[in-house]
Structure formats: C-alpha cells, structure tokens
ROVOMI-987769 format. One record per residue (C-alpha): x, y, z. Coordinates in steps of 0.05 Angstrom, whole numbers, padded with zeros to 5 digits, always signed. Last residue first. Layout:
BEGIN
XYZ...
END
This chain:
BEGIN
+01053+00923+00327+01098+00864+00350+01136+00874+00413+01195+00827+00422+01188+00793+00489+01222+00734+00475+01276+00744+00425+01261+00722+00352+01263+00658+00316+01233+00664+00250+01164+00681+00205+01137+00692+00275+01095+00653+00298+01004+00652+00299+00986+00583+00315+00924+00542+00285+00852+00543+00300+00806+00500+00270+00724+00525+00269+00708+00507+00202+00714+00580+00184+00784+00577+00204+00802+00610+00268+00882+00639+00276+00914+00641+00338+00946+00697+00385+00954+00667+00452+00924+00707+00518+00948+00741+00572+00957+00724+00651+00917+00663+00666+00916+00646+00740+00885+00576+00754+00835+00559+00791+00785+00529+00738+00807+00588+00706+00820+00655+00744+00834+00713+00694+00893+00768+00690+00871+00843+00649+00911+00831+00583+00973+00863+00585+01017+00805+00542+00972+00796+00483+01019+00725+00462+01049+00715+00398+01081+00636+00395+01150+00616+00401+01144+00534+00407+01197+00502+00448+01135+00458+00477+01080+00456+00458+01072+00386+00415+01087+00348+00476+01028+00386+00512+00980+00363+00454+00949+00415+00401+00878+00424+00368+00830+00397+00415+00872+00424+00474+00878+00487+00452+00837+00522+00508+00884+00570+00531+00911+00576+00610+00976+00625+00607+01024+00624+00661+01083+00670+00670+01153+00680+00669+01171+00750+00661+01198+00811+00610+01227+00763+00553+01154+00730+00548+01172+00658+00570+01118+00612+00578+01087+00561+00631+01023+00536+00591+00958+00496+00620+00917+00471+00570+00847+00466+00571+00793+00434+00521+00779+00369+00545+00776+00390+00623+00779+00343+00680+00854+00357+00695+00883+00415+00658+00931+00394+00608+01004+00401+00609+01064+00453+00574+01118+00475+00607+01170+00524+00576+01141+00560+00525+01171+00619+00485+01142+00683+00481+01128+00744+00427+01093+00799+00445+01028+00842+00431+01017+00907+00485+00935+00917+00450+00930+00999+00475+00953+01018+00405+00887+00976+00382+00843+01019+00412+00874+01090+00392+00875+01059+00321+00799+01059+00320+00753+01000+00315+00710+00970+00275+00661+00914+00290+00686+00840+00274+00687+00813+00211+00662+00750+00201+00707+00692+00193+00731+00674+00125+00720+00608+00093+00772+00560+00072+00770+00523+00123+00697+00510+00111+00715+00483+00028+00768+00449+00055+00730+00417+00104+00667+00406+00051+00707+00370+00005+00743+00321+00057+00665+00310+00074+00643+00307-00003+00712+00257-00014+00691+00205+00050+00623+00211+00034+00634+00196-00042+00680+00132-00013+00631+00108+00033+00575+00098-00019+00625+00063-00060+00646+00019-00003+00570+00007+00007+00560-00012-00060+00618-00064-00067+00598-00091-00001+00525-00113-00023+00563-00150-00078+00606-00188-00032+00555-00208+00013+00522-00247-00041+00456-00237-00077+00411-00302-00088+00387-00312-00161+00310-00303-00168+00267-00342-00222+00313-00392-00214+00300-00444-00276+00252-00507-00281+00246-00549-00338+00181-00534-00383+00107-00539-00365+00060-00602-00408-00018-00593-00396-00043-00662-00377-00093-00636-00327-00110-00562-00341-00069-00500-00312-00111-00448-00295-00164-00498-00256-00169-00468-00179-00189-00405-00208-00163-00345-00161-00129-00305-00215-00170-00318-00279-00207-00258-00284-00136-00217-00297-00126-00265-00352-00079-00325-00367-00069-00353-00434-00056-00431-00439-00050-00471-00510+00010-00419-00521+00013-00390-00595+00007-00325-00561-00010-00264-00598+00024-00198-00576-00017-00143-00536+00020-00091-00507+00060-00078-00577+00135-00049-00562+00133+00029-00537+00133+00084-00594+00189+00136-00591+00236+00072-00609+00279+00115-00665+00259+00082-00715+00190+00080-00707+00188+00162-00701+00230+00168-00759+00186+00126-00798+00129+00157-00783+00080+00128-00747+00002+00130-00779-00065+00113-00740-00106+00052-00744-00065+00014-00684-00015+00057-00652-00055+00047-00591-00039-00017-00581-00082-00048-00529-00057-00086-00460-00055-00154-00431-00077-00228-00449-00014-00275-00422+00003-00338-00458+00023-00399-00420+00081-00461-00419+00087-00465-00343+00162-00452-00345+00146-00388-00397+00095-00360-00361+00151-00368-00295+00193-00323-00333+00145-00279-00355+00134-00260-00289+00205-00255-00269+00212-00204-00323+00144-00170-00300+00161-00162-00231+00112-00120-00193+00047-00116-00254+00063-00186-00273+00061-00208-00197-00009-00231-00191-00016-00262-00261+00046-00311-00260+00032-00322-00184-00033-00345-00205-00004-00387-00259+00040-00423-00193-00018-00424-00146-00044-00477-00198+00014-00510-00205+00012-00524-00122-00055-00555-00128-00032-00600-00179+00025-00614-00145-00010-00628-00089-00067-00673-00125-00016-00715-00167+00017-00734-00092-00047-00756-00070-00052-00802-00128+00017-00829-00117+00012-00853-00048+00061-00881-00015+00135-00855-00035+00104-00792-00060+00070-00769+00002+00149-00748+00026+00161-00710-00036+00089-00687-00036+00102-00642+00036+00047-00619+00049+00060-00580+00092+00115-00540+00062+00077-00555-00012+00013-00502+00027+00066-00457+00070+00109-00439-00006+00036-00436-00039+00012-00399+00011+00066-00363+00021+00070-00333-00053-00003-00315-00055+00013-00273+00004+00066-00238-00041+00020-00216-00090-00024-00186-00023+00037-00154+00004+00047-00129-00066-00013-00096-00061+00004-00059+00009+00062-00017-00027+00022-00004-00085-00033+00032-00050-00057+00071-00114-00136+00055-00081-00155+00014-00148-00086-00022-00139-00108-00034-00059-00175-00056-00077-00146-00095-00138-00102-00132-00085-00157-00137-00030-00201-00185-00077-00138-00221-00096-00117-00233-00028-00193-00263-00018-00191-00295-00083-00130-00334-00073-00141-00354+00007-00190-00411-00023-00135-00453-00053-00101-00457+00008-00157-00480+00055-00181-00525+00002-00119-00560-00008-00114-00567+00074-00181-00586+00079-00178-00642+00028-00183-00653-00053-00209-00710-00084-00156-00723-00143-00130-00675-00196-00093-00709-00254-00026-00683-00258+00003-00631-00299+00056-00652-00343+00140-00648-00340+00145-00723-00335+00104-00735-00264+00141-00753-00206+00211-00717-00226+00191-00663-00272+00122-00657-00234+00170-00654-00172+00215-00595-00205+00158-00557-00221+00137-00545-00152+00202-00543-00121+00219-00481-00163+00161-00441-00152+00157-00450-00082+00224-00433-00076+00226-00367-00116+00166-00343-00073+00194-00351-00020+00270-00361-00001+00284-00327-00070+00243-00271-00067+00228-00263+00000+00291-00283+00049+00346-00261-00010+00315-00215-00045+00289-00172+00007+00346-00187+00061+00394-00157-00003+00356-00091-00011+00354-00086+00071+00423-00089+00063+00432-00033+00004+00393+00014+00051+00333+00050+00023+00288+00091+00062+00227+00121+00071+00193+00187+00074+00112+00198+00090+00058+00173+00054+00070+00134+00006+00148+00124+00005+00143+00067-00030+00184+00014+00013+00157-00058-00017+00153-00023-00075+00221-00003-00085+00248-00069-00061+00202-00103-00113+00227-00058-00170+00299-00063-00154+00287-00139-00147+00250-00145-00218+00305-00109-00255+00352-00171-00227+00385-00182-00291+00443-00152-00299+00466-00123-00230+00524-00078-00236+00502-00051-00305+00427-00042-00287+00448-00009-00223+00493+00040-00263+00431+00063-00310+00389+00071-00243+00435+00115-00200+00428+00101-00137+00442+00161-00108+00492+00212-00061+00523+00252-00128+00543+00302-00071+00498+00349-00135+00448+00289-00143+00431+00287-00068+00386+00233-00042+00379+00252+00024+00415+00203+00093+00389+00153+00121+00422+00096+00076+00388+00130+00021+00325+00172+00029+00265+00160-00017+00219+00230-00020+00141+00236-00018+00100+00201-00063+00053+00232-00105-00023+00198-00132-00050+00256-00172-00135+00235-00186-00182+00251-00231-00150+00299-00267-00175+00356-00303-00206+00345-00374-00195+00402-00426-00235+00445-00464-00230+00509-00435-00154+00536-00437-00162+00577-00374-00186+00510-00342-00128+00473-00372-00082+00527-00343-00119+00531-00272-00107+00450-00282-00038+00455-00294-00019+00508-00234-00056+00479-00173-00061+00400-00173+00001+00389-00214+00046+00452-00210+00022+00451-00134+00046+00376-00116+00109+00375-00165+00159+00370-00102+00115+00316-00075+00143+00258-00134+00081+00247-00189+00041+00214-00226-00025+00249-00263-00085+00205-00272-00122+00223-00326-00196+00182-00335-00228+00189-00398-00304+00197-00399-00301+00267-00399-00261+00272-00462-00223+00326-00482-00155+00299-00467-00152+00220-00487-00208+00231-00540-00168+00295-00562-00104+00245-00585-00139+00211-00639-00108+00230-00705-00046+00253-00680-00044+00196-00634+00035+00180-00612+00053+00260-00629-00009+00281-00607-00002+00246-00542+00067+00271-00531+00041+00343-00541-00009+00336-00492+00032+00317-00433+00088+00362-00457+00037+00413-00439+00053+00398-00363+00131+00423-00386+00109+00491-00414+00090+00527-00365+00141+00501-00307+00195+00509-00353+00175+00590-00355+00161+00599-00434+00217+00641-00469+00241+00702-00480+00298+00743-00522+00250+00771-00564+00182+00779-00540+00163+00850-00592+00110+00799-00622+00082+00752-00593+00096+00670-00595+00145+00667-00527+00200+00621-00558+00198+00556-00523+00263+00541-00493+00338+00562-00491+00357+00633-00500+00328+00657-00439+00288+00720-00403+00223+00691-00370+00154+00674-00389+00089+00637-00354+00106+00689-00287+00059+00663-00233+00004+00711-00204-00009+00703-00123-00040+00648-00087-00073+00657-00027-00043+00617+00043-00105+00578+00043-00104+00553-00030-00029+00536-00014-00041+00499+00051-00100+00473+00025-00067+00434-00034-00003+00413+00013-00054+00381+00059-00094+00342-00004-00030+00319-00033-00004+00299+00034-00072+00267+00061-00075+00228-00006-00140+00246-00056-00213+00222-00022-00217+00293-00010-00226+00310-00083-00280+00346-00092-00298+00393-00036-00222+00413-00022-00201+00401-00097-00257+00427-00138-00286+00481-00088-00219+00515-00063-00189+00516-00135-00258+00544-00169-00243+00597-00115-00182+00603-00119-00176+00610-00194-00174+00688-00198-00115+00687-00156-00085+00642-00203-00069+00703-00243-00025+00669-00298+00030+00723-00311+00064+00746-00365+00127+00783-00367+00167+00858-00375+00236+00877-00359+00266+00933-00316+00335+00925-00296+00368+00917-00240+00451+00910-00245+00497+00854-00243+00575+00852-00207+00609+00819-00267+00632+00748-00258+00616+00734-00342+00569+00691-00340+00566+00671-00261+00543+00740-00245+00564+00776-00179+00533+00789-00112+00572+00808-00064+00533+00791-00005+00464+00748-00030+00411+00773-00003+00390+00813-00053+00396+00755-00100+00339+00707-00062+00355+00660-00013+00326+00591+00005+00380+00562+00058+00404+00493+00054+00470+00505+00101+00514+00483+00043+00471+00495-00030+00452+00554-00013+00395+00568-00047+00358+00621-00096+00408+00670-00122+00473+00616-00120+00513+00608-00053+00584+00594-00071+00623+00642-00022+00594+00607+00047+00583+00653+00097+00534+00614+00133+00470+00657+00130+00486+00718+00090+00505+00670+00034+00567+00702-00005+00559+00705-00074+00527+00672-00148+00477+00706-00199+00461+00641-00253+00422+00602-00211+00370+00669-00199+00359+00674-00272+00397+00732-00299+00377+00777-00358+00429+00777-00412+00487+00833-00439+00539+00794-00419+00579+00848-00393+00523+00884-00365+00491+00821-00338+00422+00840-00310+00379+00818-00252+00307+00835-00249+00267+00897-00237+00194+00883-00248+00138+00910-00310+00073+00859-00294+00031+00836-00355-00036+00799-00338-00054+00731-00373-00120+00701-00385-00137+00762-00447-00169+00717-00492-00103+00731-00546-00051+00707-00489-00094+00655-00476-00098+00632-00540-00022+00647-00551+00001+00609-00500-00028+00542-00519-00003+00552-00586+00063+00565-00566+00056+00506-00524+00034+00465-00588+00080+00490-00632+00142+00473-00590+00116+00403-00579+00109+00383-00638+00172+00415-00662+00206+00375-00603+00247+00394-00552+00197+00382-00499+00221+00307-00510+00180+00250-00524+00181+00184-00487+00111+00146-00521+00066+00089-00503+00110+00083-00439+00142+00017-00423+00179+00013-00352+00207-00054-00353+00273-00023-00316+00322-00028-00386+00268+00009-00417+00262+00066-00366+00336+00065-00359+00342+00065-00438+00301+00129-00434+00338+00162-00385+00402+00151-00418+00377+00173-00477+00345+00243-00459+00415+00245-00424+00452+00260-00479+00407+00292-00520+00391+00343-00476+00463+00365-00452+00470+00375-00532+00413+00414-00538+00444+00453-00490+00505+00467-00524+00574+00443-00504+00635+00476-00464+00617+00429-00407+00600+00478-00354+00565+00525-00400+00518+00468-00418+00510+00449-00344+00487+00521-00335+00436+00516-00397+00407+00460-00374+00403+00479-00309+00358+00541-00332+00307+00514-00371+00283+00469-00423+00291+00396-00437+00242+00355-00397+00242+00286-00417+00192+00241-00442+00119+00205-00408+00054+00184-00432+00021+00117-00420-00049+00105-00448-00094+00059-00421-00155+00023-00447-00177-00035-00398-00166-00109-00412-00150-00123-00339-00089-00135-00356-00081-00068-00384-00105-00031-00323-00056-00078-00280+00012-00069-00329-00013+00018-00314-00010+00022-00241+00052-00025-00241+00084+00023-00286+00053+00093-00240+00085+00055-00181+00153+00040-00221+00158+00119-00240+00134+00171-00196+00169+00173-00128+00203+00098-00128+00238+00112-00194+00256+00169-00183+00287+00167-00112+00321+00103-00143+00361+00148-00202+00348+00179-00255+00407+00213-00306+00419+00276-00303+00401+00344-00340+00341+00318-00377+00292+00342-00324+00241+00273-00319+00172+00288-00345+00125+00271-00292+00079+00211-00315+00016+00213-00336-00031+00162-00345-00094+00165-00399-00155+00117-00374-00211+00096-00414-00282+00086-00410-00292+00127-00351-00351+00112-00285-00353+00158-00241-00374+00143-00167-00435+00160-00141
END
C-alpha cells in the first residue's frame, strides 16, 4: 500500500561554488526538480524547496591559489552567480544557503561529533602525501606528473585530464607537488571513517527490496555498489578550508566535502525554519525527495542515508529521481575546455526566453540514458512548437474575441462533435500529466502540456471561426469560447514548464493563479537573511483577479465565464532567427578550434618514450652521414611513401621513407638531411631502400628533419 505523507521537503544537489552552472545542470537536477515542485504547490500541497552552494573542498582552494585570492573569496563570487542564474531561470528555492555558513558549520560539527562520541566511526592510521616545503598534506589534485598512460606532464593524483585516465599518486611518474613543486613524501596521518560495511545489509534490504520502483539507473548503480561491498569512507581529511573536525588534538582537518555537503540539506532548513525545521526532517509523514545528476548516485542513496541512519532520527528518502549526463552538440560538457552552455551567459544573450531554455531542456531530459543538446534543435523547438503551436493558438484566439467580440468572452451556444471532441481530450492528457509528474517523468508530461496545445491549435484550425464569422455569429461565440477555455488550461498546464510564459497568458485572460505556501509564515527572518534574498519571493500572493485558476480546474470546460473581459494579445513566444543560432555555433567553433590548437602544442610538446638502453659498443656500429637529395617522387598507390635518389658523398643511392604525410617531393629536394648509411638494404613495394633518414617524432606523432646546423659535404660522418 502506498504511503500516504502530509508534506513534501525537495532537495536539490548543492551546486560546487567553483563555476558557474550551466545547461548540463540545469537539465540533470535543477529545472525537473522546479517543475516537480511549481506542480506540488499548485496542487495546494506543502512543499519545501531547499538548495545553496557547496563551498568546501579541494577545487576551491586550487582555483583560489590560481587567482591569488582566498577561498572564501572564490565562494562568494560564484555563490552569486549561481544564485542569480537560478533566479533569473524561474527556479525559486525556499532558501540558497551556503555550507559556509555558521549555521551550517555548527550543525555538521554537531552531526560529527555525536557520532564521533557513540562510537559510528572507526580510526584508520594511512600514509598520505606530504609537502615538505609546504609543510601540508596533499589531496590527490594538488600532487601533479607524468601520466603513465599517455605521457602527458600535467596529469594531477587522481585523473588525467587528456586521455581520461583515473590514476592515483603512485602512479603518477615524477611526482611533484603543485604548492610548492617539491617532490612529496608519505607520511602517516590519522582519519575517520564511516564503516558502511556495517550498513550493507540494512542497504541491501531498504533499497533492493524497497525501493525497486526507483529508476533502473539509480536502482542498477545501487546494486552494483551494494554487490561489489562497500568499504569504510574517510568523513575527515587534511585542509585549511572547511568544517573544522570538532575533537580535540584534529588540527589542521576538516570534514570530507562529501560529509558535510548532504548536511547542508538540514542546515538550510534550519536556517529558513529554525523553529520548525524537524517536522520537514524527523517526520515520517514528510516525504524527501532528493534531486540529483548520476555522478551523486551513491553519496545520495548509499552514503547520506547510512549517515542519517547512524544519526537515528532522521527520515530517509522516498525517492532520488537522477538524470544522467546532457551532451552538447555530441560532444561532453566539459567545464575545464569551457565546452557549455553556460546559464548566466544564456540569460544575457537571450533576454527573455527563460521559458524556451526550460522547455528544450525538458523536452530532452536525459532520463534515462544521455541526451543531447544542439543549438538547432533548440531553435526547431521554439520555433515549430512554441511559437508555431502553442503560441499561435493562443494568439489567434484572443485576437478574434478582440476583433468579433470587444475583448469579452462570448456567450456559449449548443456545442457540436467537434467542440466536444476537443474539449473532452483535456482531462484525459491531464489525467496522464499528473501520472507522469507523480512518476518524475518530466520529459513525457510536457508532451501531455503540449497536447493541450494542439488541440486547441487543431480544434480553431478546423474550425476555422474567422471564416464562420461572416455567417453565423452565434457559432462563432461558441469557438472562441471553446478555444478560451483551452487557453486557462494552457495557463495551468504549462505553469510548472514555462512559468513566465504562463503568467503571461494569466495576465491576457485577466486570472489569478492559487499555488504554493509560505513557509516563512509564523516564524522569524532576520533582517540580514531578508536582505540579502536567502528567502524565496511569497508562493502564494493574493489576486485581485475575478478568475483564479486551480490545479482541479484543468479540464473544466467553464474556466473562463461568459462576459469575462481578457486583455490585448502579446507573443507569448518570439521566433529565433538564424542569425542568433549562428552566433552560438561560431562560439562553440572557436573554443574547439583554440582547445584543439591547445592540445597540438600541448602533444608536440611531449616527449617520446625512452627506448631500452644500450651500450656504446652498439651505437659505434650506427655509420651516420650526411646526404644531399637529388630526386625526390612518391610511390604510386601509397599515401605514405616517398621515393628519394640522394647523395651520400661515398654513392648514389635510393632511400624509400614514409614522409609523405609530412613532406612533398618539391619540398625534398636540395635538402641535406642525416641518413644511417650501413643499414642492412630493404625491398619496399619493390623498391630497394638502402639506409634510413634521421627524423625527429613529436609526441603528437609529426616528424620533422634532422640537418645539420649548416651546409656540409655529403658523406660527413656524424658521431
């Protein structure tokens, strides 16, 4: 039997405050878990919304070394810009906090010390990385060398970041520290650990016997890890820049991020409800609903509630709807090649068109497996849905009770199969709407909004009133009618996808909308917190409108009653040009064009393995010469082969190399190159080749000439 809560408390992962967000974001976690939320609240159901930024950690501190600033600093910065994002997007959390905050800093060190004091965690000596000039631990991002794999000089402790290879710092060759570029040292240091070994069980029973009705990839990625065993976690690390670890003889350590991010959760709330805020967490008839992007799977289902558990009191979640990863243009969102959408620079180069972000996000939520977004596909949206749709139904609509009937709903005559037939497809997309919102398939509920829209764009199509209007007024009254109908439940159906466009069209019909509970209500904000915007807008503001449109309402064939007076009509949706569309994907094309330039100097810069050693007695056998070359052509059906006639000083001779890629036969010729003159002669493709050319490989593969510094004779021995 299924549950049934009286409230419902929605989570959103906190975004790391080292970067702004961009599309991936959004379309992971944050516009699905905002529609979730505007469809609980217009439903007259009590939601909370808690997000805020992530602001400890390692990156932080890295990208505060970088800039010559401090982290809190880093923090601040973009703690804004991801908030006004949010804002600017429609996306209105109860609260944004910050993990920087004294509330929250008490509270996790409060959270660790009970289970530090009930005995939860163990305490594991290891060796870790040390700075000896620094005189600091190392996280893995901070120790920096050669990656075993590809060669490439950069690779930090845990990744390279060019072949995409998970290291750790004995891999690494040369391993040195990116503090001070001493080569570190092991050291012993001490840490907690959460045994989640000792929560497999619980793990195994709750989740793969309770939850199966959670999505395949959440579910999969659960087993996988409950399967596999799961091993301690560190909860502390060595750092400057976090939550203190709250015991004595802990100096110089922190909370792990991953610890004490989750309990952001529960810190927001009591900084929005500090009177309240153990209802929302402590009660079993509240409903938490945790969204997130697939990379936070097992800190989510695994981790946080085997913390919560330890903890004792707390509710787990019911459910933990994650997307998996938005691609753009076919290729990985990559904030380091800065390859993203970012969405503070798409709400400066398209003012105005939040909603069609959000609906093109939607309409390719990566649900259940990856998807893609391609700045053409974003225009075809708009331009052939939004506007061509459900932006022209809209607009004709109003403008012919403008025209026919002064701005004011018509009277509502007998109505036929064809008004019936439209009206009655309403509740049916509704009905599978809320089934679909209920189920956290956004993607397939706006298909049902957007069925509403065709109706009504098919239903005046047919219709055709303008037409009706020259002989029959009465009939005419009754389309338009109809059609304003379809209208307020477009203006319900699509406030949870495109609430600016939403209230746009309230405001053309002239209605109210009933949505949402403050939950500031009853309970002190400080002034600070007020001031600076930590507290989300009122859900629920009065409307003076004679009309206020419900959840219930959508499907009622009598929203909008007869004589009701709707304003002048404006675009809901503006078309997008060409021209625009262009702009982005010349931008796109220019950071590929620099990160590939980037990564061939960065290749030919690398150095080619060294070979196996060998002794002098070896090499003095090498006879090494200078030459000149005569003839120079390529060898028929090969793309690689060049045939070379050269002079050596002692003979001429031919030498087959395969140079073609790099050098034509026109630029050959006269060159002196350095030739191995006794090699042991080869047959190739039935050609003779006596010696071989000296070059020189890049590590991109490139291979360029070795000469002599200036003209010698042929045949000059080098050695």
């Amino acid at each position: 039997m299924k549950k049934e809560f009286k409230r419902t408390l929605v989570t959103c992962a906190l975004p790391y405050a080292n970067g702004p967000v961009h599309i991936g974001h959004l379309a992971g976690v944050y516009v699905p878990a905002d529609i979730y939320v505007r469809y609980l609240r217009m439903k007259g159901e009590d939601v909370l919304f808690i997000c805020g930024s992530d602001e400890h950690g390692v990156p932080i501190t890295i990208k505060a070394r970088q800039q010559g600033c401090t982290p809190q600093d880093i923090v601040d910065k973009y703690h804004r810009i991801i908030k006004d994002s949010f804002t600017g997007l429609g996306i209105n959390f109860d609260i944004y906090g910050r993990t920087s905050s004294a509330v929250h800093h008490a509270n996790a060190s409060e959270f660790f010390r009970k289970l530090y004091d009930e005995g939860k965690f163990i305490t594991k000596e290891s060796e870790q990385y040390y700075d000896p000039e620094a005189k600091t631990f190392l996280a893995d991002r901070y120790i920096v060398g050669t990656c075993p794999k590809c060669g490439n000089e950069g690779a930090y402790g845990d990744q390279c970041e060019k072949c995409g290879s998970t290291l750790s710092p004995e891999e690494l060759i040369n391993p040195r520290s990116k503090l001070s570029g001493a080569e570190p040292i092991k050291k012993k240091t001490t840490h907690w650990y959460l045994p989640l070994d000792k929560y497999e069980s619980w793990l195994s029973e709750w989740i793969l016997q309770g939850h199966k009705e959670w999505r395949s990839n959440v579910y999969g990625q659960c087993k996988s890890w409950i399967d596999g065993g799961l091993q301690p976690r560190a909860v502390s690390r060595d750092l400057d820049w976090g939550v203190p670890v709250p015991v004595e003889g802990a100096e110089g350590k922190v909370l792990y991020v991953w610890f004490d991010a989750p309990i952001g959760y529960i810190s927001n709330t009591q900084e929005l409800l500090p009177q309240s805020w153990k209802k929302w967490w402590k009660s079993e008839d509240t409903k938490l609903v945790h969204f997130i992007g697939k990379d936070n799977i097992v800190f989510h289902c695994i981790v946080f509630p085997s913390m919560l558990k330890a903890y004792g009191d707390y509710i787990l979640p019911d459910n933990v709807p994650a997307n998996e990863f938005l691609n753009l243009e076919g290729d990985k969102i990559s904030t380091s090649r800065n390859w993203a959408v970012w969405a503070h620079e798409y709400l400066e180069d398209f003012p105005g068109k939040q909603d069609v972000l959000r609906y093109v996000l939607t309409a390719n939520a990566p649900e259940t497996k990856d998807n893609d977004f391609s700045w053409k596909d974003f225009q075809a949206r708009n331009n052939s849905e939004l506007v061509a749709i459900f932006g022209n139904f809209v607009n004709r609509a109003i403008v012919l009770t403008h025209k026919y009937f002064d701005g004011k709903v018509p009277a509502r005559g007998e109505l036929l199969d064809e008004d019936r037939e439209a009206l009655a497809q309403i509740p049916a997309l509704r009905a599978s709407m809320e089934a679909n919102l209920n189920e956290y398939k956004f993607r397939e509920a706006l298909k049902d909004a957007m069925g509403i829209a065709r109706v009504g764009n098919k239903y005046i199509s047919d219709t055709e009133p303008w037409k009706v209007a020259k002989t029959d007024m009465a009939r005419t009254a009754t389309i338009l009618n109809v059609s304003l109908q379809i209208c307020a439940d477009l203006a319900i159906a699509f406030e949870p996808f495109t609430p600016f466009a939403a209230e746009r069209l309230r405001d053309m019909l002239g209605v109210g909308l009933e949505a949402g509970t403050d939950h500031r209500n009853g309970e002190a904000v400080t002034e600070n917190t007020y001031r600076e915007g930590e507290c989300a807008a009122l859900h629920t503001i009065p409307s003076t409108a004679a009309v206020t449109l419900r959840w219930d309402m959508l499907g009622g064939d009598d929203l909008l009653p007869e004589g009701h007076a709707i304003a002048e009509a404006q675009l809901l949706f503006a078309k997008i040009e060409d021209e625009q569309i262009d702009a982005q994907l010349a931008r796109l094309d220019r950071i590929r064009a620099e990160k590939e330039a980037e990564a061939k100097a960065e290749a030919a810069r690398q150095v080619v393995p060294q070979k196996e050693e060998c002794t002098f007695e070896d090499f003095d056998k090498m006879d090494i010469r200078t030459a000149t070359v005569l003839e120079a052509e390529r060898v028929p059906k090969t793309d690689k082969l060049l045939k070379l006639t050269i002079d050596t000083g002692i003979d001429r001779r031919t030498i087959v190399s395969g140079i073609a890629e790099f050098y034509s036969p026109e630029d050959m010729l006269g060159k002196q190159i350095c030739i191995l003159a006794n090699l042991k002669p080869r047959t190739i493709r039935g050609i003779e080749s006596k010696g071989m050319i000296l070059m020189a490989r890049q590590g991109d593969g490139t291979m360029r000439f070795i000469t002599p510094q200036e003209v010698l004779c042929n045949g000059a021995q080098i050695g």
